[in-house]
C-alpha positions as CSV (number, residue, x, y, z in Angstrom):
1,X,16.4,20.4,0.9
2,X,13.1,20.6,3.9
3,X,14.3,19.0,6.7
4,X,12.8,15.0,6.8
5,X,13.7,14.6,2.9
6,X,16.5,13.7,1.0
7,X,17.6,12.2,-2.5
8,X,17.3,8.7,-3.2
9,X,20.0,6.3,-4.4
10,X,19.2,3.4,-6.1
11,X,20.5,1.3,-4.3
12,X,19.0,3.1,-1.0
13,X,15.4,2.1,-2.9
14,X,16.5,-1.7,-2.4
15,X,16.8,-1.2,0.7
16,X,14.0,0.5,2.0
17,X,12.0,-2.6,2.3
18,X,9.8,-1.7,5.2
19,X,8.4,1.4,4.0
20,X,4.4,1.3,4.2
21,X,3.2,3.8,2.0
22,X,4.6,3.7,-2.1
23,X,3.6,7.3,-4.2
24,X,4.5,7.0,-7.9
25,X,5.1,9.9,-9.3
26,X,3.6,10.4,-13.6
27,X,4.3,6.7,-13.7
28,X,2.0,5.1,-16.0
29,X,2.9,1.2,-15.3
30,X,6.2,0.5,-15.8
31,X,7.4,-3.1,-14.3
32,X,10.0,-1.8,-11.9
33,X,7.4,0.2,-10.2
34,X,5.3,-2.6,-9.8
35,X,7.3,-4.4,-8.2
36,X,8.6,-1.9,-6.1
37,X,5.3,-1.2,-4.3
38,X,4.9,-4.9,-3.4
39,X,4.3,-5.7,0.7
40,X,3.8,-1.6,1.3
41,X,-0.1,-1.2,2.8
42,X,-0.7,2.4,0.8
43,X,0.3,3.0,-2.4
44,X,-0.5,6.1,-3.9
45,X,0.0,7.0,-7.9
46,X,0.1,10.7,-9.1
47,X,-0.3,10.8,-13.1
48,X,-1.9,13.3,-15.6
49,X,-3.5,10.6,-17.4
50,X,-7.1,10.0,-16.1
51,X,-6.7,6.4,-18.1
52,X,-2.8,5.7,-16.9
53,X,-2.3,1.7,-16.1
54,X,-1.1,2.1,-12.7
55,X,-4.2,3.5,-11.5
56,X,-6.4,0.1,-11.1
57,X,-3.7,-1.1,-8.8
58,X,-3.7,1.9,-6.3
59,X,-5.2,2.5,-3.3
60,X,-5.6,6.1,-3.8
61,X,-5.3,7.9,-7.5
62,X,-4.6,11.7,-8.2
63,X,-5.2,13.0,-11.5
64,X,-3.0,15.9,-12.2
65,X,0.5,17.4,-12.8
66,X,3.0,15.9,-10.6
67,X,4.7,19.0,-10.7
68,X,1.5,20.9,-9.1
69,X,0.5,17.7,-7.2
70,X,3.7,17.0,-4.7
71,X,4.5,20.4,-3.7
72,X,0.6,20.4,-2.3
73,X,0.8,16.9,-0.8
74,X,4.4,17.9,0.8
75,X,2.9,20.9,2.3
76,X,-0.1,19.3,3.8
77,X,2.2,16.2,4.8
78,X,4.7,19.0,7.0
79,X,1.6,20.4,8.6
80,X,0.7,17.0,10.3
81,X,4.1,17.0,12.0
């Protein structure tokens, strides 16, 4: 696992209130997501579907494959460090 990242319980999602930016990941709308990115000042949504739900509530919207999306975004995300 890159150094900075690790897996997510659910309860450790609870708790991470104070997180400021929110990426959903091929999630078209569903409620729990919603309500997850609540009080966070970014939130980002990643989905194949040009016409996916969650994308009129976003602040920034990427069409395309999660799976050929994130390892781009976590390689340009390391290269700020």
């Amino acid at each position: 696992m890159p150094a900075g990242y690790r897996t997510r319980t659910r309860s450790d999602r609870r708790q991470d209130r104070d997180a400021r930016v929110y990426i959903a990941c091929g999630i078209s709308g569903a409620t729990q997501h919603l309500v997850g990115m609540k009080g966070r000042s970014t939130f980002i949504a990643v989905n194949k579907d040009e016409n996916a739900p969650i994308f009129a509530l976003c602040d920034l919207a990427v069409v395309g494959d999660v799976l050929q999306v994130l390892p781009k975004l976590i390689s340009a995300l390391e290269a700020r460090r």
